[in-house]
VOBA-1610 file (N, C-alpha, C; in pm, whole numbers, padded with zeros to 5 digits, always signed):
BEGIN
Unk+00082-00120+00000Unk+00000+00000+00000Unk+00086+00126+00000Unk+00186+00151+00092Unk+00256+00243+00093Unk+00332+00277-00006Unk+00452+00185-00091Unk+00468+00173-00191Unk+00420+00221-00338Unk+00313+00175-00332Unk+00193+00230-00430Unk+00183+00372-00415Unk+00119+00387-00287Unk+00136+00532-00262Unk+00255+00646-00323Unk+00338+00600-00263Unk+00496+00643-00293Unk+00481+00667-00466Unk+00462+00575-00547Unk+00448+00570-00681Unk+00345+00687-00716Unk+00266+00696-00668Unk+00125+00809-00715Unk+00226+00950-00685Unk+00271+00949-00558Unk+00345+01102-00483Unk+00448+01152-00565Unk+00480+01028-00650Unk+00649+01058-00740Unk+00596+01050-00878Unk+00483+00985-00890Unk+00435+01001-01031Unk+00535+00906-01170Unk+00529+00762-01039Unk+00681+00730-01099Unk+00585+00590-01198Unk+00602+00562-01287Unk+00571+00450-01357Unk+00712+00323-01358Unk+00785+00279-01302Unk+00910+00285-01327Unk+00883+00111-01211Unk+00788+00037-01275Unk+00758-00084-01137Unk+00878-00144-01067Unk+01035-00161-01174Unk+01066-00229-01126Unk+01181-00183-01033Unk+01199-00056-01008Unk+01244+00020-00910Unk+01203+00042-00773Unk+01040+00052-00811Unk+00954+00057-00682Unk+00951-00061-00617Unk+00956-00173-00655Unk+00963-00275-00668Unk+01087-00338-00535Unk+01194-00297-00613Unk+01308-00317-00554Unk+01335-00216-00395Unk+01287-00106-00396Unk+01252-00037-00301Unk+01181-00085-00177Unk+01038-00166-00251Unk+00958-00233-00154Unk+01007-00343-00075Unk+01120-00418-00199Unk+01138-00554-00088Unk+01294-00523-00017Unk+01374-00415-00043Unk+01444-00350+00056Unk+01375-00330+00159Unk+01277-00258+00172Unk+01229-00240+00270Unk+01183-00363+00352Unk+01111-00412+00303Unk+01057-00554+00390Unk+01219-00608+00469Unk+01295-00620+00377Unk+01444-00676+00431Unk+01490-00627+00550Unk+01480-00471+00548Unk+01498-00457+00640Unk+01476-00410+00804Unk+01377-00484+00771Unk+01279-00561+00885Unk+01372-00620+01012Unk+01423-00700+00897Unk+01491-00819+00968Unk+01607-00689+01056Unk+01683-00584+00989Unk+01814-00539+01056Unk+01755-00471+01214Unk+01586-00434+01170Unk+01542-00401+01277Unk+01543-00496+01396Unk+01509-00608+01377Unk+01435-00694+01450Unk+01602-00722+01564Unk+01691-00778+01466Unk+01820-00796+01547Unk+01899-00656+01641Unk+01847-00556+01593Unk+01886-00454+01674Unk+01829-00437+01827Unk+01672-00499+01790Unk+01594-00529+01949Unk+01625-00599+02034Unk+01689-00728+01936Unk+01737-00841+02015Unk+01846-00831+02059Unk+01938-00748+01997Unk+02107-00732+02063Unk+02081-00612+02153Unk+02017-00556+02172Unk+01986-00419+02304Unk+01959-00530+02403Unk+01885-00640+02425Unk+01880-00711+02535Unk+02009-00751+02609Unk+02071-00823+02459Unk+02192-00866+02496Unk+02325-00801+02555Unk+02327-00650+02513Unk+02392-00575+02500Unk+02406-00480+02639Unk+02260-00458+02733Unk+02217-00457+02820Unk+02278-00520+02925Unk+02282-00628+02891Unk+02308-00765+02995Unk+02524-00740+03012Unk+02541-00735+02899Unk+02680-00718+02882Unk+02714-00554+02934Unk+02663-00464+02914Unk+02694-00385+02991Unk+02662-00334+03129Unk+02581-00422+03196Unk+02595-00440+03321Unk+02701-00533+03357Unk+02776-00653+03297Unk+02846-00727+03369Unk+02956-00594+03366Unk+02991-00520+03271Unk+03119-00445+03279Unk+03086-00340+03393Unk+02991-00320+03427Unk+02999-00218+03523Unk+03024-00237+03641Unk+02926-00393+03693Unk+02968-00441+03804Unk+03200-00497+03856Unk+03181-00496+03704Unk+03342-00586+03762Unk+03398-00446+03749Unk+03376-00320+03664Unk+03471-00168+03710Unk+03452-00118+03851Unk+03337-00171+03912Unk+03303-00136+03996Unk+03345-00219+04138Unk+03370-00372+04133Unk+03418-00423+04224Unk+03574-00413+04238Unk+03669-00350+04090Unk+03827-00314+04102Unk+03802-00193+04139Unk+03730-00093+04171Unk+03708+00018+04283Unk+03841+00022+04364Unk+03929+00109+04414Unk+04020+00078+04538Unk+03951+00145+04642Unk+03838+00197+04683Unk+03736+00214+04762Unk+03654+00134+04738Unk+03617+00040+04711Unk+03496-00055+04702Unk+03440-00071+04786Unk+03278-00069+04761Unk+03233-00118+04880Unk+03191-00258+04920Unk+03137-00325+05022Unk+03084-00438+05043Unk+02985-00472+04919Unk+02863-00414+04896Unk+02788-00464+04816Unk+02861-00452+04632Unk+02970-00333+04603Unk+03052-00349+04485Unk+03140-00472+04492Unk+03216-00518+04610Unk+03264-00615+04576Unk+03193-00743+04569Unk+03087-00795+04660Unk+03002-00904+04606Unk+02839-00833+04552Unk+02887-00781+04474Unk+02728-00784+04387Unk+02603-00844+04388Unk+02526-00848+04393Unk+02377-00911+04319Unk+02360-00934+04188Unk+02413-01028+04141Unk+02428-01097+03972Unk+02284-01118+03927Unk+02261-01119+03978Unk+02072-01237+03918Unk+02042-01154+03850Unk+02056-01013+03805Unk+02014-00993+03635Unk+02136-01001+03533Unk+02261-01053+03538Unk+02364-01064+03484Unk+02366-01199+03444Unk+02291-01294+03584Unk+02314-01434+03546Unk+02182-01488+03496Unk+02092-01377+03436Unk+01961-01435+03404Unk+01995-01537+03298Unk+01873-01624+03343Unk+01876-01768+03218Unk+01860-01773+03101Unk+01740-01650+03056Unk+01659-01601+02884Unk+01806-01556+02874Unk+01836-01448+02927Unk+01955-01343+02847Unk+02023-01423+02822Unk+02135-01527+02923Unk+02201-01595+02868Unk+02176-01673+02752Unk+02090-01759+02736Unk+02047-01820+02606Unk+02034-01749+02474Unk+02015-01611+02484Unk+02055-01521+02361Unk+02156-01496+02343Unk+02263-01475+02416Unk+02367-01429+02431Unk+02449-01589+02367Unk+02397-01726+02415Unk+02473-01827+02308Unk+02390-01844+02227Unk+02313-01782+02212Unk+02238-01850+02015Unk+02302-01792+01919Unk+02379-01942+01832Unk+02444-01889+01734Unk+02329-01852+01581Unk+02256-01898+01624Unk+02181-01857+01521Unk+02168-01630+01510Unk+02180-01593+01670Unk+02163-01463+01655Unk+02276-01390+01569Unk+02389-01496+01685Unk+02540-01441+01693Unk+02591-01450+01494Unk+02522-01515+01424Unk+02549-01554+01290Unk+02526-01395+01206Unk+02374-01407+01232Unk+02289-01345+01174Unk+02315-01204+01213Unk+02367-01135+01341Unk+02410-01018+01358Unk+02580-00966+01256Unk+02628-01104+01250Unk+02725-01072+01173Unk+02735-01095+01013Unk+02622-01143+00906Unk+02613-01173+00819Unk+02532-01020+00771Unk+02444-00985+00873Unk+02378-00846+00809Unk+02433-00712+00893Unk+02566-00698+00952Unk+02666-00639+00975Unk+02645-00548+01076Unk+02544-00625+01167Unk+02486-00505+01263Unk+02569-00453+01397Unk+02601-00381+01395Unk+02709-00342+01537Unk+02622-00157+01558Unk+02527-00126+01565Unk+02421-00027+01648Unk+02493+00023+01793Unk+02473-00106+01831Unk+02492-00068+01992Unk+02671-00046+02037Unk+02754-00113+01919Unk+02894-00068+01953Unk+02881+00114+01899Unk+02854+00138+01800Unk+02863+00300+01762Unk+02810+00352+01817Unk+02684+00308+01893Unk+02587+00406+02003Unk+02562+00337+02151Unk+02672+00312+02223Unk+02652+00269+02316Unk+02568+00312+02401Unk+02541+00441+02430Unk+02515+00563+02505Unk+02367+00480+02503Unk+02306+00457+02399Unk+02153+00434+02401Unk+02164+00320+02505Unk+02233+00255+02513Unk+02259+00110+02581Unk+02278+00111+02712Unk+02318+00268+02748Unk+02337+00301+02911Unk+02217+00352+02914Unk+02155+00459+02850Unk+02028+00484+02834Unk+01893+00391+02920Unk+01905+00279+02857Unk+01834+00177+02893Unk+01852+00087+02998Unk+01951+00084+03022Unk+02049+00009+03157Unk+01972+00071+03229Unk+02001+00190+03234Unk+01963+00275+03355Unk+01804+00313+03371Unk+01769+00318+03272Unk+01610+00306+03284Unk+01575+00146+03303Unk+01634+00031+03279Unk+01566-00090+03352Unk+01600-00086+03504Unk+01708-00045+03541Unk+01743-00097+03724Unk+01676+00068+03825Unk+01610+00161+03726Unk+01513+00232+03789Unk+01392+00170+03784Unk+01383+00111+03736Unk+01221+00006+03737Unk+01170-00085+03869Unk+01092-00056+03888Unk+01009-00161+04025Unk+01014-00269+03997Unk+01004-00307+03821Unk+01016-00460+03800Unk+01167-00478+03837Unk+01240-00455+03798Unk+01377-00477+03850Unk+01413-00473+03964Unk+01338-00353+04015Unk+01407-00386+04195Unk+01350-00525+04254Unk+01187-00548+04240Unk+01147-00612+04263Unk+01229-00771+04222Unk+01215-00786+04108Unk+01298-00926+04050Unk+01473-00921+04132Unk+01521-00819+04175Unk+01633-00805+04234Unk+01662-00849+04375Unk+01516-00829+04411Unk+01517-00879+04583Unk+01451-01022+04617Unk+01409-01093+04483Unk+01311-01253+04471Unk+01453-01339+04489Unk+01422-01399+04603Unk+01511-01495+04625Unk+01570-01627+04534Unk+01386-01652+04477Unk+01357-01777+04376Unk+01471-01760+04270Unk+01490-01897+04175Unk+01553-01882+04062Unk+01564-02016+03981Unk+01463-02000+03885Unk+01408-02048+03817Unk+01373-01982+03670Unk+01419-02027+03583Unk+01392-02005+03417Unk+01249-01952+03357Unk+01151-02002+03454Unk+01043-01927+03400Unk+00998-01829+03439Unk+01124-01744+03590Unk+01066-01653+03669Unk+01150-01541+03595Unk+01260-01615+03557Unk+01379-01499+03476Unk+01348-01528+03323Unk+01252-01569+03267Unk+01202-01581+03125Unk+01051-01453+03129Unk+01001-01467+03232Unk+00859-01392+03284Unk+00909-01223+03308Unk+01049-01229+03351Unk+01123-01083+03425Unk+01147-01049+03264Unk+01222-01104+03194Unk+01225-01069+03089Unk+01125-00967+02971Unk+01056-01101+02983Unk+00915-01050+02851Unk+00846-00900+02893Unk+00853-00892+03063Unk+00806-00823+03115Unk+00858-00659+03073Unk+00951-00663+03113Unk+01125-00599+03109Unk+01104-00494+02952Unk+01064-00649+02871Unk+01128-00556+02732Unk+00892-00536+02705Unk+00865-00548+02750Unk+00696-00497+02722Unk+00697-00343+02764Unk+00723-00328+02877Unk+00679-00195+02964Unk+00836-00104+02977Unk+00939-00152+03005Unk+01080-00073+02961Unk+01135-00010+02851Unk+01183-00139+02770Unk+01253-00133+02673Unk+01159-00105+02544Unk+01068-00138+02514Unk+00987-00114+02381Unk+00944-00007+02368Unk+00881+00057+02494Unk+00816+00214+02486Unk+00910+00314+02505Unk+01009+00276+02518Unk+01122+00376+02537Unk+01177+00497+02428Unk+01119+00647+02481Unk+01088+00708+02386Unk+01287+00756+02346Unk+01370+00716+02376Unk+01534+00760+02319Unk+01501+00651+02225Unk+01520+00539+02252Unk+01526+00402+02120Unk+01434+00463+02005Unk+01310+00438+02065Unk+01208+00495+01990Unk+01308+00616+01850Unk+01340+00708+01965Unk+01370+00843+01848Unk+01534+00788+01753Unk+01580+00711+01817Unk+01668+00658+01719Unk+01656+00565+01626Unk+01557+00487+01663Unk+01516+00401+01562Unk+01429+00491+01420Unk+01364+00572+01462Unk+01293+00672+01392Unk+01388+00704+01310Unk+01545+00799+01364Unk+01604+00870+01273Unk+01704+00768+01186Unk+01701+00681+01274Unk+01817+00530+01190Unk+01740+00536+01023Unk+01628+00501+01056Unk+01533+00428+00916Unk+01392+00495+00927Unk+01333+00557+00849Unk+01225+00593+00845Unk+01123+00520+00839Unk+01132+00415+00731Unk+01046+00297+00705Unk+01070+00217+00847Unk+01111+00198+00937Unk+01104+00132+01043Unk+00969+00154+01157Unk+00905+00304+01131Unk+00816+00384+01211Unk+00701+00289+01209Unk+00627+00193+01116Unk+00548+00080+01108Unk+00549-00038+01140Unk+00739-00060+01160Unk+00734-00208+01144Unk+00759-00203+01311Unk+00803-00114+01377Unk+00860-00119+01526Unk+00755-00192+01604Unk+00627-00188+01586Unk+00515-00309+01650Unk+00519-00398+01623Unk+00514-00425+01507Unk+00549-00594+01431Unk+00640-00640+01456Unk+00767-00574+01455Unk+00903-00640+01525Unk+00907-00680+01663Unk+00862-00593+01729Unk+00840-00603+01922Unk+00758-00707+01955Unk+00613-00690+01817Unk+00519-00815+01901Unk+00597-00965+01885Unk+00683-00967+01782Unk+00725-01117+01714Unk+00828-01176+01811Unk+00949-01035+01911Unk+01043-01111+01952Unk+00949-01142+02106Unk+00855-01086+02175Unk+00762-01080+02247Unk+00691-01247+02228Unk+00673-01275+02123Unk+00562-01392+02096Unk+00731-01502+02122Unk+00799-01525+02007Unk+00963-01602+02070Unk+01022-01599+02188Unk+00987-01472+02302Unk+01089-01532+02393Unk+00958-01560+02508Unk+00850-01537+02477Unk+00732-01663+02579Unk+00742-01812+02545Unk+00789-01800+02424Unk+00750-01971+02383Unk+00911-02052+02397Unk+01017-01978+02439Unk+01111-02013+02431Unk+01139-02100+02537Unk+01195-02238+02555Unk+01204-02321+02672Unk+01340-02344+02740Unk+01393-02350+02861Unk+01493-02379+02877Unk+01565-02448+02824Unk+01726-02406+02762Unk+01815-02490+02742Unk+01801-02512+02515Unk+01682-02437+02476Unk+01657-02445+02324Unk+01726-02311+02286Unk+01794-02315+02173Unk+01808-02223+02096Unk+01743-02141+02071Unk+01742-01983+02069Unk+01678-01879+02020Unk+01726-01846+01898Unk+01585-01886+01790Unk+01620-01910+01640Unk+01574-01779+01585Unk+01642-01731+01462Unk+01578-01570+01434Unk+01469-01591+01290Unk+01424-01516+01353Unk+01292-01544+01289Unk+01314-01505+01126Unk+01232-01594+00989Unk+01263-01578+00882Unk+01152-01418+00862Unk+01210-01370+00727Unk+01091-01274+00660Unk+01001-01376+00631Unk+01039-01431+00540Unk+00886-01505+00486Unk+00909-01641+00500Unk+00774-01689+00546Unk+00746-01809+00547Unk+00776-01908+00439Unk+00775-01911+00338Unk+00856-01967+00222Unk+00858-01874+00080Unk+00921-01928-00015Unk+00922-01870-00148Unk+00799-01850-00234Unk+00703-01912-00185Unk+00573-01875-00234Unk+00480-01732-00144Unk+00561-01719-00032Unk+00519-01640+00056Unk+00627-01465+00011Unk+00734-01493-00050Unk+00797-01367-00118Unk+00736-01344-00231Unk+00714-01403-00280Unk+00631-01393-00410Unk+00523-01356-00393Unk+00411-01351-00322Unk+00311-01254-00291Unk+00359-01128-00300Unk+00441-01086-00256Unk+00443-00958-00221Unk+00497-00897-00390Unk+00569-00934-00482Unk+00579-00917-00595Unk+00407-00904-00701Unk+00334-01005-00676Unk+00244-01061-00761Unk+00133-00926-00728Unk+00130-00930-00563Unk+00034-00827-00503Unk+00056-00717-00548Unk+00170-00630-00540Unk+00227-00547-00579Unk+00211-00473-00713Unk+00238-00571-00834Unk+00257-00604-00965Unk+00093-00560-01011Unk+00008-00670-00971Unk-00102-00687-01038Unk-00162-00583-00991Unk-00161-00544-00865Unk-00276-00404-00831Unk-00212-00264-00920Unk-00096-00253-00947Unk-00028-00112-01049Unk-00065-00154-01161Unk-00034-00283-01224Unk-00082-00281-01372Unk-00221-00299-01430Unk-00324-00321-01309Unk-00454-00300-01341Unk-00535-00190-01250Unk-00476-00069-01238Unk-00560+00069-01112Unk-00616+00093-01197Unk-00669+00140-01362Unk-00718+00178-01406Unk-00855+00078-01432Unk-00841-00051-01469Unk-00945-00112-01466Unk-01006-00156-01311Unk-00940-00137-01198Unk-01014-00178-01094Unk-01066-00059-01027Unk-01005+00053-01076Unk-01073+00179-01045Unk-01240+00244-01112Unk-01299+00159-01206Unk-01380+00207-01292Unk-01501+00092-01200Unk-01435-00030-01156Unk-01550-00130-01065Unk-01606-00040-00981Unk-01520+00063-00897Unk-01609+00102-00797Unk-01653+00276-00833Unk-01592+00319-00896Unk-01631+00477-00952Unk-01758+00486-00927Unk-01852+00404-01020Unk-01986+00414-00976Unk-02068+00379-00848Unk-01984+00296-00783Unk-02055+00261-00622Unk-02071+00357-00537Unk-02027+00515-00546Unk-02007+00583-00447Unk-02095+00726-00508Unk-02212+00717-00475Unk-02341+00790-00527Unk-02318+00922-00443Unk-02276+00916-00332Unk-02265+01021-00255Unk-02122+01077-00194Unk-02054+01024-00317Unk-01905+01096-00325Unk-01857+01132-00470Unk-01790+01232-00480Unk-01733+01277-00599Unk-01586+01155-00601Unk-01588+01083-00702Unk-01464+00998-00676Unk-01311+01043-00667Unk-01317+01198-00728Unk-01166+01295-00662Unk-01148+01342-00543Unk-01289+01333-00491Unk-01284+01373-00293Unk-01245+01283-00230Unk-01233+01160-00276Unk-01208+00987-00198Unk-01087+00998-00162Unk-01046+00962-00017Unk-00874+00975+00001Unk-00810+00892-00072Unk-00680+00925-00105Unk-00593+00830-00222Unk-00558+00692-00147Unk-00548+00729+00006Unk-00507+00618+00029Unk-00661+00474+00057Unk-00767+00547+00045Unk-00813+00464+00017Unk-00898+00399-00118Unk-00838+00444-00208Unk-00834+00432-00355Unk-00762+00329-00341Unk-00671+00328-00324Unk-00530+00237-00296Unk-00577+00105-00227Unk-00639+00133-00117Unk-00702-00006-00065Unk-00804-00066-00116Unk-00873+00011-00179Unk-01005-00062-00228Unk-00965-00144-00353Unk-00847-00087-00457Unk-00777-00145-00576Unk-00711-00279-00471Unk-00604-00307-00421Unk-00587-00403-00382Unk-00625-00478-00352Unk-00759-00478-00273Unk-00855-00527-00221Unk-00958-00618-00367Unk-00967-00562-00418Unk-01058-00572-00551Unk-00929-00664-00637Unk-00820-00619-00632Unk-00699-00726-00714Unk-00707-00865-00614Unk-00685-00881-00516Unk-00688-01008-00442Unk-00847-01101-00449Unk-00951-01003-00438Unk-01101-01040-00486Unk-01071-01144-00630Unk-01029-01080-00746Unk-01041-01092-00841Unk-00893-01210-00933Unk-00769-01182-00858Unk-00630-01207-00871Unk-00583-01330-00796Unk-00648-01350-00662Unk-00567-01407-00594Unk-00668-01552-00562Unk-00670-01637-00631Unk-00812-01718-00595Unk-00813-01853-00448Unk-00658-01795-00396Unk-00625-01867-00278Unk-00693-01775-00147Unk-00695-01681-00137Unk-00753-01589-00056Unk-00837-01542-00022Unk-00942-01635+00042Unk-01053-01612+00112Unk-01138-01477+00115Unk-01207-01421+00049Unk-01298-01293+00053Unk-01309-01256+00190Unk-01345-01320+00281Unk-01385-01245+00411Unk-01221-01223+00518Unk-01095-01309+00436Unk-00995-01209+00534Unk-00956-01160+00422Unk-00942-01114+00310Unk-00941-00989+00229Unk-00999-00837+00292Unk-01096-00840+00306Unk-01159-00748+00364Unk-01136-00704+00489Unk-01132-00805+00612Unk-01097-00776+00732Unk-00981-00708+00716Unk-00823-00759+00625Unk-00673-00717+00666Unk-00733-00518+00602Unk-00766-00535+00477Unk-00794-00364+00443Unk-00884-00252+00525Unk-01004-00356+00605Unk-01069-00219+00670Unk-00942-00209+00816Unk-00877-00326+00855Unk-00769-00273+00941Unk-00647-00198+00900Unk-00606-00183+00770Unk-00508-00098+00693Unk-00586+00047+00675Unk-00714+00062+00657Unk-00824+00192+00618Unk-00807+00263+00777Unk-00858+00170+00908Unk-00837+00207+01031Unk-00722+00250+01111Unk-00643+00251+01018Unk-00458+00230+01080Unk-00415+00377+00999Unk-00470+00400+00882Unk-00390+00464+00820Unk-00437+00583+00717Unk-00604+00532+00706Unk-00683+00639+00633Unk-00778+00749+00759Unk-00872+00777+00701Unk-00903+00857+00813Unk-01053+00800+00872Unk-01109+00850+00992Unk-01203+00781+01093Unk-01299+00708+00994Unk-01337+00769+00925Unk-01465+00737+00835Unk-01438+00606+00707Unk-01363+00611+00697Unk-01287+00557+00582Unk-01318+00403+00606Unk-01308+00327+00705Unk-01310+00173+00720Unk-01500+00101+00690Unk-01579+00250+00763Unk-01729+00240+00673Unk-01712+00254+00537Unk-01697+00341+00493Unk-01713+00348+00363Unk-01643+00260+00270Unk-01508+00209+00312Unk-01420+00106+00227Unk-01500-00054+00264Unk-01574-00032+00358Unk-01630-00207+00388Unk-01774-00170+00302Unk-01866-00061+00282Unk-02002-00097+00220Unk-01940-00096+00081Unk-01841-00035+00007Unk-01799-00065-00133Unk-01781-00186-00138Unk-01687-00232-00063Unk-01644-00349-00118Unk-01752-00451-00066Unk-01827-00481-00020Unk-01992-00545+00063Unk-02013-00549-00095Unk-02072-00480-00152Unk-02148-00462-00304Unk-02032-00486-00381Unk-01939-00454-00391Unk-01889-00563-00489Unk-01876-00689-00504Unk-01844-00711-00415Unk-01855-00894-00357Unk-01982-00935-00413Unk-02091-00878-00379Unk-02214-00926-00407Unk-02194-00966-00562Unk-02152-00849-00603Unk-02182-00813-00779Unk-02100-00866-00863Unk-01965-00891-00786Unk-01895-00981-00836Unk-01960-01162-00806Unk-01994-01190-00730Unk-02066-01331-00747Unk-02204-01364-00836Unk-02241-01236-00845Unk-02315-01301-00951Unk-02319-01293-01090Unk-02178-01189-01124Unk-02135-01186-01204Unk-02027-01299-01276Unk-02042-01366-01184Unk-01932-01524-01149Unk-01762-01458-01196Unk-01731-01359-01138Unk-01609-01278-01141Unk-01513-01346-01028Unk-01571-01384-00902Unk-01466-01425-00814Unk-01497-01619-00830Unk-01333-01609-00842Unk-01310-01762-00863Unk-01200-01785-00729Unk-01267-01865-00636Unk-01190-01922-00514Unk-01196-02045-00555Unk-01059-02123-00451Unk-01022-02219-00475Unk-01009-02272-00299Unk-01079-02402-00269Unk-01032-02441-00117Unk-01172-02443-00082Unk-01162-02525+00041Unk-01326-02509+00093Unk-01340-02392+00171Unk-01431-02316+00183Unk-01401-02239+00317Unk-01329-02059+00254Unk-01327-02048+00122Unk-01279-01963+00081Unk-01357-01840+00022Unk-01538-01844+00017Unk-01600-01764+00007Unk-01604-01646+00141
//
């Protein structure tokens, strides 16, 4: 959708640029996603250095020289900290963030051990993997994710990141609940397989090289709009929407509709998710009895 957009704003006909643009972008998803995951890690490592500058003190005190480790020796952190799957993947897509900007990394240090969850998890005697897997999830929900410095650096790092920063947070959020003692923390793929990258080409493709014919389906549906008053961006959704209707005969009509009036609600304006669901309501209709939509699967009307 955005993409598309982008193409209308630049007035660019030029698909296979935009193209290449779009799945840069999706890519780098992924540089995001490992940057979340090495702030944990990174976290963890710069508390061990503080505690041991702090116990070679030649004033040291009692509690600098024997410390309270239990967020140094947590069980989750450690297990990220040996997954070579991270340790691979941080070095294959060349990410070192937190070495050039450490500062963000004290940043956050210091905003987790001001936290009640931390003091609290600091004074629990218990120690157990699902209490330091639970401190965790917790940790990076209400600390580390809403944290408006990351936040503004991640912003100025990548612009296109400003959308994906939920999608990235909810995914490492959903991996380190399900993660079990003693298993590898595996990094998560972009796409589910090669038929699953290829959507995003086909989707892409087919809604630009047919806006003019899927724009004329609904021109007339909208009796009580001038069709140049209609926001672009939901021109944009209703064409996609109407390409997957018509294009995609694996894709179920009723989550077609649901993913766009939540793209209309996310991104067009208040009114927009009514009016993009009664268009497309009547087309559906008009397309079935026009025998226009061809699904495939049970369960796909």
């Amino acid at each position: 959708m955005q993409s598309i957009y982008a193409m209308h704003q630049k007035n660019s006909d030029d698909i296979e640029k935009e193209e290449k643009f779009l799945y840069n972008s999706i890519d780098n998803i992924l540089d995001l996603y490992l940057i979340m995951i090495s702030a944990l890690i990174e976290i963890q490592k710069k508390e061990i250095q503080f505690l041991e500058t702090s116990s070679k003190k030649h004033l040291a005190t009692t509690e600098e020289k024997k410390p309270n480790k239990k967020f140094v020796n947590n069980m989750l952190l450690h297990q990220l900290t040996e997954s070579s799957s991270i340790s691979i993947a941080l070095e294959n897509r060349k990410i070192n963030n937190w070495t050039l900007n450490d500062d963000y990394i004290i940043i956050l240090l210091n905003e987790v051990k001001k936290s009640s969850l931390y003091q609290k998890y600091m004074l629990d005697k218990s120690n157990s993997f699902d209490d330091d897997k639970q401190f965790i999830v917790d940790l990076f929900t209400v600390v580390i994710a809403p944290n408006e410095k990351l936040y503004e650096y991640l912003e100025d790092h990548k612009l296109t990141w400003i959308d994906d920063i939920p999608v990235v947070n909810t995914q490492i959020l959903k991996q380190l609940k399900n993660l079990n003692q003693g298993e590898e923390f595996r990094v998560s793929k972009l796409y589910k397989d090669e038929e699953d990258k290829e959507f995003v080409s086909n989707l892409f493709r087919k809604t630009v090289l047919n806006e003019a014919i899927f724009s004329k389906e609904y021109e007339n549906k909208t009796p009580n709009w001038d069709t140049e008053r209609i926001a672009e961006i939901d021109t944009i959704i209703m064409k996609m929407a109407i390409c997957e209707f018509l294009k995609f005969p694996s894709i179920p009509v009723k989550v077609t509709i649901n993913e766009y009036l939540e793209l209309a609600k996310e991104y067009s304006t208040p009114k927009s998710s009514m009016f993009i669901n009664g268009i497309l309501d009547n087309l559906v209709k008009e397309f079935n009895q026009e025998d226009k939509i061809k699904k495939t699967g049970r369960g796909l009307m």
